[in-house]
FILOLO-92126 format. One record per residue: residue in three letters; y, x, z negated of N, C-alpha, C in turn. Coordinates in pm, whole numbers, m for minus. Atoms other than C-alpha are relative to their C-alpha. Layout:
N
ALA, Y, X, Z, Y, X, Z, Y, X, Z
...
END
This chain:
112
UNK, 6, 50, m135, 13611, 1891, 8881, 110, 64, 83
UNK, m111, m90, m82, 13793, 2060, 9174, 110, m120, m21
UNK, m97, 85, 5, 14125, 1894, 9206, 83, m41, m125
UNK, 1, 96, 138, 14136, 1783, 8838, 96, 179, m49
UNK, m30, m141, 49, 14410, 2058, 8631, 83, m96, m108
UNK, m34, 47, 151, 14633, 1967, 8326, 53, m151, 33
UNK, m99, 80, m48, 14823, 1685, 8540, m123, m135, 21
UNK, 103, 136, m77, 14504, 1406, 8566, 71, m116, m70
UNK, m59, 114, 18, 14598, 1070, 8578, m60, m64, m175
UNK, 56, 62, 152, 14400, 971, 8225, 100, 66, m100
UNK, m150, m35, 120, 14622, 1184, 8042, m58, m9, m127
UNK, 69, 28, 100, 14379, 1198, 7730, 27, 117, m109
UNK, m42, m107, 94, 14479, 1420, 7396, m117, 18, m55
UNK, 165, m12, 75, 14161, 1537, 7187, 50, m89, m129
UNK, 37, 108, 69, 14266, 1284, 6917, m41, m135, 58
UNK, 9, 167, m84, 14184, 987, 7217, 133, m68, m69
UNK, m118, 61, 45, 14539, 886, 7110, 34, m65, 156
UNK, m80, 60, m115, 14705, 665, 7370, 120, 104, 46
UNK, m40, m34, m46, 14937, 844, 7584, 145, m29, 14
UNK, m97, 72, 4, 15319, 762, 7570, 63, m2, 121
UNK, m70, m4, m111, 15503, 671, 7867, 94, 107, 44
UNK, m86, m112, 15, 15757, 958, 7795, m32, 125, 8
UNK, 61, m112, 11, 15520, 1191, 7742, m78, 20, 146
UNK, 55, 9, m196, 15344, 1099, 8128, 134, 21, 93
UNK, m109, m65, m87, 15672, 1117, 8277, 40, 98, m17
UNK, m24, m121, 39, 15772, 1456, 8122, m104, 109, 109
UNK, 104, m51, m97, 15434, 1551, 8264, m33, 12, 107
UNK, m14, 11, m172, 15466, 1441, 8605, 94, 38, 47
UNK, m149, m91, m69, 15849, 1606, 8648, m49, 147, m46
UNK, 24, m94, 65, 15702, 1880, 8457, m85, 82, 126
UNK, 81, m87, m110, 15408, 1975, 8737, 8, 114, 91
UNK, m6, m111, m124, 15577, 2137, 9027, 17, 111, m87
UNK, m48, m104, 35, 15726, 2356, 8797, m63, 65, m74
UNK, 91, m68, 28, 15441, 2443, 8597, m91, 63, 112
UNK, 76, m1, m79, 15246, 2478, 8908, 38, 152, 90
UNK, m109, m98, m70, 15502, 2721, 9052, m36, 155, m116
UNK, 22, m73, 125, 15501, 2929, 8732, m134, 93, 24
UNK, 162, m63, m36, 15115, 2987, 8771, 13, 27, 136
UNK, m19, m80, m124, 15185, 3091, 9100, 53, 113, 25
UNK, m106, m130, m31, 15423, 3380, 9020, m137, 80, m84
UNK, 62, m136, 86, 15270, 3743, 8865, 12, m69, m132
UNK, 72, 51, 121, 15106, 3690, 8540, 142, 22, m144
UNK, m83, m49, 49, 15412, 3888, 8365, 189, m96, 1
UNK, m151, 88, m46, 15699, 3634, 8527, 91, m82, m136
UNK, m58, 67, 141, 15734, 3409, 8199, 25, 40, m106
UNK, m99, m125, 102, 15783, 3698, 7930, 56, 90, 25
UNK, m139, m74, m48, 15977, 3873, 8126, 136, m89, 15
UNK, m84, 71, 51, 16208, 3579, 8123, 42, m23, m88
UNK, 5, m4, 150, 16156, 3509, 7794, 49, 137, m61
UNK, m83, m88, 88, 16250, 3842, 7722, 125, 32, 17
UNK, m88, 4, m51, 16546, 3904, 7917, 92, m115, m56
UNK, m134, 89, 108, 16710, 3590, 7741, 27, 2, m109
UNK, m12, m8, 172, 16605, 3667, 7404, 85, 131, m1
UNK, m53, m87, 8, 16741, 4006, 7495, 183, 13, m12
UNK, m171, 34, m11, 17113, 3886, 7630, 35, m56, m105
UNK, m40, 127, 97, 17080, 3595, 7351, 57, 161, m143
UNK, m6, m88, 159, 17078, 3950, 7079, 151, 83, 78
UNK, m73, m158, m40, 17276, 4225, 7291, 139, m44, 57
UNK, m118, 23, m83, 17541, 4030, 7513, 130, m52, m74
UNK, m67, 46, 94, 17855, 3920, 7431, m14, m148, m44
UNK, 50, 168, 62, 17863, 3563, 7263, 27, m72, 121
UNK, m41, 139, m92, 18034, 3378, 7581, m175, 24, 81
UNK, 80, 6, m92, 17684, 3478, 7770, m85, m22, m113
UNK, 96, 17, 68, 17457, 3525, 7440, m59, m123, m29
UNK, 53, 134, 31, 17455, 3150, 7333, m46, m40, 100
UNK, 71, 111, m117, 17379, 3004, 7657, m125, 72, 30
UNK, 118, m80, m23, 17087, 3264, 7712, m77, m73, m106
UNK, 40, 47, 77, 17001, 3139, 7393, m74, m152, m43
UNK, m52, 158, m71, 17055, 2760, 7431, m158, 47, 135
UNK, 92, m2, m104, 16820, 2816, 7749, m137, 15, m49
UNK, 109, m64, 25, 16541, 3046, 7627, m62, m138, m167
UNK, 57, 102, 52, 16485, 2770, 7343, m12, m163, 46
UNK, 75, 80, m84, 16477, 2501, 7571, m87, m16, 88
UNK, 136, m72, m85, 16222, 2683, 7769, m79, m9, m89
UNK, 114, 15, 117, 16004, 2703, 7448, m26, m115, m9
UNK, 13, 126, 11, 16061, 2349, 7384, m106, m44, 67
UNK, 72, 97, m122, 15958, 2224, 7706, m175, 30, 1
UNK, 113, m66, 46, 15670, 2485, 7662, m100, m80, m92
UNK, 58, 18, 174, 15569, 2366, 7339, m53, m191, 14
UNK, 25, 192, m25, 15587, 1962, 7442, m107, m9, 94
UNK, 87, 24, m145, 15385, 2023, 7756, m200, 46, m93
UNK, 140, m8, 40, 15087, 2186, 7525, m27, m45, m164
UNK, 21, 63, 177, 15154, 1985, 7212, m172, m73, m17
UNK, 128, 118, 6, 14832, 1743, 7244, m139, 128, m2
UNK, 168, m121, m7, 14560, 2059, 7294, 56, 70, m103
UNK, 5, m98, 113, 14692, 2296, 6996, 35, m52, m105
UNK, m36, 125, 129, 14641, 2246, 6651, 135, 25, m100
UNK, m126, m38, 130, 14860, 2281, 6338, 109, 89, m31
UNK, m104, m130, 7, 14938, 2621, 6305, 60, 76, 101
UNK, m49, m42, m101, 15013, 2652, 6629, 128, m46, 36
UNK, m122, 97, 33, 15258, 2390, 6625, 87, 44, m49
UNK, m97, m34, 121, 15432, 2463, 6341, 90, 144, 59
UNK, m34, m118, m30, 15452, 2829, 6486, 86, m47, 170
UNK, m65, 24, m97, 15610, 2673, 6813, 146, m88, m35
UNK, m91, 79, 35, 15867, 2448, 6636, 105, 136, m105
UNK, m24, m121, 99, 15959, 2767, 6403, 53, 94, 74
UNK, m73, m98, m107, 16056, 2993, 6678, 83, m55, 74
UNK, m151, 80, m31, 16309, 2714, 6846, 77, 36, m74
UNK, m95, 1, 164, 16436, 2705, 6471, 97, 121, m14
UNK, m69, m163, 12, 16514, 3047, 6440, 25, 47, 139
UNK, m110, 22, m98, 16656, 3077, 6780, 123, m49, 12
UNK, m149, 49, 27, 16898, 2839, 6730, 59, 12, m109
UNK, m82, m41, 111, 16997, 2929, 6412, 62, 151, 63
UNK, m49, m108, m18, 17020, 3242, 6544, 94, 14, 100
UNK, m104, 60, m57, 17244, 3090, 6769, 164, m38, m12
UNK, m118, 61, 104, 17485, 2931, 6541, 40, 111, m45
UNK, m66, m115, 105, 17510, 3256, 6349, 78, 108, 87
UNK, m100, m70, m52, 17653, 3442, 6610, 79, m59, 85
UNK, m211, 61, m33, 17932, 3162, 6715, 53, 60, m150
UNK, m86, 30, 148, 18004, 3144, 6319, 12, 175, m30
UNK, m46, m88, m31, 17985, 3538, 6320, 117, 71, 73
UNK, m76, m13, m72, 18214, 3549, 6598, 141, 80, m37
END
């Protein structure tokens, strides 16, 4: 239906699971800024994504971690916003690439 995009008020997961309050408010602060997103060139979000994963490897540590730190809270948010439509191995593969971010995080303070 025109009008109707990921943000409808039913809020329904393909298991018909109830909806958590936390997870509707996430979703409703979440909008503009998804909305925005799909508004820029198709290229805008892995070019971000790369550019932090890039500083998070190449820069020095006072800039690398926080690039780092960022670019996996960008996944996160990512990853929460399309948790309910993808299945298993998709999951897993979105929780797995935080992981190893932030480890890869830690290892170059404790490198330091």
């Amino acid at each position: 239906m025109p009008g109707e995009g990921w943000n409808n008020k039913k809020m329904s997961s393909p298991s018909s699971q109830p909806v958590s309050p936390l997870r509707q408010r996430i979703t409703k602060i979440s909008y503009p800024y998804v909305a925005k997103l799909h508004g820029m060139p198709k290229l805008t979000l892995p070019g971000i994504t790369l550019v932090l994963a890039l500083v998070g490897v190449f820069a020095p540590i006072p800039a690398a971690v926080p690039a780092l730190i960022l670019l996996a809270l960008l996944l996160s948010w990512l990853g929460f916003l399309s948790w309910p439509v993808v299945g298993t191995g998709a999951r897993a593969m979105r929780v797995f690439s935080v992981l190893i971010i932030l480890l890869f995080a830690i290892s170059r303070i404790a490198n330091s």
